[in-house]
Each structure stands twice: as structure tokens, then as C-alpha cells.
C-alpha positions as a Markdown table, in Angstrom:
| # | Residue | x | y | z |
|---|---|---|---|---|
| 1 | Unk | 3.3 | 4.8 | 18.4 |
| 2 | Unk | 2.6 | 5.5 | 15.1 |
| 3 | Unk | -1.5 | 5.5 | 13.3 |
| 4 | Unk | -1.8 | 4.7 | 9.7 |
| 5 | Unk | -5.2 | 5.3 | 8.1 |
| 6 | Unk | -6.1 | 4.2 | 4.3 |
| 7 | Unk | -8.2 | 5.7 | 2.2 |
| 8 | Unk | -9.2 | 5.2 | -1.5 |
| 9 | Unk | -10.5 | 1.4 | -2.0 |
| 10 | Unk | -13.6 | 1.0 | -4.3 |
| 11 | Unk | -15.1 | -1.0 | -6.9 |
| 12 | Unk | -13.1 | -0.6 | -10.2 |
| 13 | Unk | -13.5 | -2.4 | -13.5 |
| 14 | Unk | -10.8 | -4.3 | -15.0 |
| 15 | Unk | -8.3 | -2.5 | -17.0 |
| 16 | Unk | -9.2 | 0.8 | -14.7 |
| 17 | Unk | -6.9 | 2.5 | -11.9 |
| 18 | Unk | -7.2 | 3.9 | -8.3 |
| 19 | Unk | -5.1 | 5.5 | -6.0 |
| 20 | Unk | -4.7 | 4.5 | -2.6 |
| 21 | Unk | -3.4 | 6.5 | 0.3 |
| 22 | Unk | -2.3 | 6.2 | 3.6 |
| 23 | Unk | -1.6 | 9.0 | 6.4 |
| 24 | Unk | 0.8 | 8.3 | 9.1 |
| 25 | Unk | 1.1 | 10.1 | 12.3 |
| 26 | Unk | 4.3 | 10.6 | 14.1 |
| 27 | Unk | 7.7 | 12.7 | 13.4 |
| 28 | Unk | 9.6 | 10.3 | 11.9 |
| 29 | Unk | 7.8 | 9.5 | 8.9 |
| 30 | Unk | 10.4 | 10.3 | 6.6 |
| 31 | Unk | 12.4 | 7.9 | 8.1 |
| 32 | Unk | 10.5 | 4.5 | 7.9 |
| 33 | Unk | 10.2 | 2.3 | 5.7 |
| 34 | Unk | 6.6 | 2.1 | 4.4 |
| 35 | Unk | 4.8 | -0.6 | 3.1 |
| 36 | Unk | 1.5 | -1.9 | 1.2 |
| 37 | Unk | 0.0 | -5.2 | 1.9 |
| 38 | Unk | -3.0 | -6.9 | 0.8 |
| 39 | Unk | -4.5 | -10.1 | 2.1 |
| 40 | Unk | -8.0 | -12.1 | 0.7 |
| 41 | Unk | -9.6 | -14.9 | 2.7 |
| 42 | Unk | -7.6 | -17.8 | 3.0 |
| 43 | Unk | -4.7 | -16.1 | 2.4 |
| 44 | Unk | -1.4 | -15.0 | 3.8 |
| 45 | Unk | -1.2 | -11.6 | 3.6 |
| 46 | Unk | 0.8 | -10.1 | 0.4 |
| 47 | Unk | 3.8 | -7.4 | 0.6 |
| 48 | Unk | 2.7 | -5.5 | -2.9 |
| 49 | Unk | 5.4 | -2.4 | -2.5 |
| 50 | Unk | 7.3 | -1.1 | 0.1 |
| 51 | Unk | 9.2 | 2.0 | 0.0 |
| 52 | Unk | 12.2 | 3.0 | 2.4 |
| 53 | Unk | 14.9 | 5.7 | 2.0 |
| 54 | Unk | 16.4 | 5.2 | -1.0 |
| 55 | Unk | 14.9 | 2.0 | -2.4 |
| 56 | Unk | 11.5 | 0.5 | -3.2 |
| 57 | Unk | 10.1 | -2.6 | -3.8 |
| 58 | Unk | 7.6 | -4.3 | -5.8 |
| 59 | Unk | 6.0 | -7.9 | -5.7 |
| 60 | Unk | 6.5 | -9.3 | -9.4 |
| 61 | Unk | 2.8 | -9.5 | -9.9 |
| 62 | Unk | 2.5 | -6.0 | -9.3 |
| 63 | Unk | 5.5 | -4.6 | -11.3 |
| 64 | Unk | 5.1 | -2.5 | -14.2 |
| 65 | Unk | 1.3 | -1.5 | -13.2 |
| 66 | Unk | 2.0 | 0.0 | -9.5 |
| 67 | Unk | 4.0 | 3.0 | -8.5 |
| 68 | Unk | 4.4 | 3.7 | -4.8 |
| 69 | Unk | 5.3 | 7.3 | -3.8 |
| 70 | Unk | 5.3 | 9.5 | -0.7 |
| 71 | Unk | 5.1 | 12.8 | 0.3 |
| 72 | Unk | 7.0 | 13.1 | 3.4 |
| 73 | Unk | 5.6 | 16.8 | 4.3 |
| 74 | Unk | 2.1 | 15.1 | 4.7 |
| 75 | Unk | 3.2 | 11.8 | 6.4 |
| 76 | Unk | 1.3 | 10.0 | 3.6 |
| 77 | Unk | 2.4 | 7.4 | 1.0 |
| 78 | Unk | 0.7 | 6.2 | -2.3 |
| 79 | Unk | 0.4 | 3.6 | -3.8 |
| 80 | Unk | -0.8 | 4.3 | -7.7 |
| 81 | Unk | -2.6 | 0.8 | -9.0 |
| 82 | Unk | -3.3 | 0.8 | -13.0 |
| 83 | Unk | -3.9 | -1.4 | -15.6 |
| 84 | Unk | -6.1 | -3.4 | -12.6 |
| 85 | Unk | -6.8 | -6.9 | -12.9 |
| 86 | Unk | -9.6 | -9.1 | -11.1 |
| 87 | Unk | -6.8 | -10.9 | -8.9 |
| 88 | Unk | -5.7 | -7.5 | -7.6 |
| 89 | Unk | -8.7 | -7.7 | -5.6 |
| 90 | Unk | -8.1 | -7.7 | -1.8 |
| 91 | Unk | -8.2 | -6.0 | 1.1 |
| 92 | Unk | -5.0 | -3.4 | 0.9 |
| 93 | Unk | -3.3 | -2.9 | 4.6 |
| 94 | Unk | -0.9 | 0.1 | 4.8 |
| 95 | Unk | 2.0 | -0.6 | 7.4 |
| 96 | Unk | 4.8 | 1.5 | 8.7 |
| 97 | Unk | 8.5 | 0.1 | 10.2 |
| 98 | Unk | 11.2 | 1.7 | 11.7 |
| 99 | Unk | 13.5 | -0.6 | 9.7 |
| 100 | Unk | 13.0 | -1.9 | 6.3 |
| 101 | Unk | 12.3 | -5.4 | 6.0 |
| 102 | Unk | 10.7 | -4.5 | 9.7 |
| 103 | Unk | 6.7 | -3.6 | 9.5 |
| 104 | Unk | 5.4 | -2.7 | 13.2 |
| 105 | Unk | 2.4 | -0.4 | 13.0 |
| 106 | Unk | -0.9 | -1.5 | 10.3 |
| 107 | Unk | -3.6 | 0.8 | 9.0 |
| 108 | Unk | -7.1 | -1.3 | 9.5 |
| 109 | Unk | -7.2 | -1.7 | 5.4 |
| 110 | Unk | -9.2 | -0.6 | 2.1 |
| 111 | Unk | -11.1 | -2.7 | 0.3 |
| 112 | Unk | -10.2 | -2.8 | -3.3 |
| 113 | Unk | -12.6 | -4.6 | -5.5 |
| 114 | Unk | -11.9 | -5.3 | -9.0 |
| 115 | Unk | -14.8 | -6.6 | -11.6 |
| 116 | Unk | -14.1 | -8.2 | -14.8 |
């Protein structure tokens, strides 16, 4: 079993940047593929950037203004957000898979708000 906890969703203005974060627990952090989603109402929920040994991935929408990174001696994976726009607003979900394209274990979210 693995528990995922996010931290670092707030109320930004357009143009600004945050940093999300998400700590894992469990021993084999290093070896799953980890993953940010984000979902608003109404919606399915979004993969944004998922990162797995020796690839990552972006959604096009967030390309060029999101970096995801992760420090495997402190289970915890990043996901950098700049150049914020009012669509990126959403509730961001953190999930963790033994297997990439495989997502099994979900943070309970972080609310990212972004104002025009």
C-alpha cells in the first residue's frame, strides 16, 4: 500500500507559478511510475505529467510551462507549474503505479486556483 499526500495548491494570479509536491510512502518509490492529475467539475480527470524511470510525460497543454521532478531519497515528486493560466485551474491529484501507464494509489488532491 502505498499513501501519497499533496501539498502546495493556492490561489495564484495569472502569469504566476507554484510548486506542488507530493510525498509517497513505501520502499519502492524509485521504482514507480508517478503521476499528476487534475480534474474540475464536470470533467474527466486530466493526466498533466507523469514521470517513470527513464521517461516523462507531458499533456500538450501543459508543455513548455511544467517541469515534473523527483527526489527519490525523499519519496516525493514535483511538479513545477509557471507561466499559469486561468484554465490550469483544478483540483491536482498526485497518483503513484507500479507500472507506467498503470496509476493504483491517489493522493486526496490540491486545490490550484488561478485568477485572471
Amino acid at each position: 500500500q502505498v499513501q501519497l499526500v499533496e501539498s502546495g495548491g493556492e490561489l495564484v494570479q495569472a502569469g504566476g507559478s507554484l510548486r506542488l509536491s507530493c510525498v509517497a510512502s513505501g520502499r519502492m518509490f524509485s521504482s514507480y511510475a508517478m503521476g499528476w492529475f487534475r480534474q474540475v467539475p464536470g470533467k474527466e480527470r486530466e493526466l498533466v505529467s507523469a514521470s517513470w524511470p527513464g521517461s516523462t510525460y507531458y499533456a500538450d497543454s501543459v508543455k513548455g510551462r511544467f517541469t515534473i521532478s523527483r527526489d527519490n531519497a525523499k519519496n516525493t515528486v514535483y511538479l513545477q507549474m509557471n507561466s499559469l493560466k486561468p484554465e490550469d485551474t483544478a483540483v491536482y491529484y498526485c497518483s503513484a503505479g507500479s507500472k507506467w501507464p498503470q496509476f493504483d494509489y491517489w493522493g486526496r488532491g490540491t486545490r490550484v486556483t488561478v485568477s485572471e
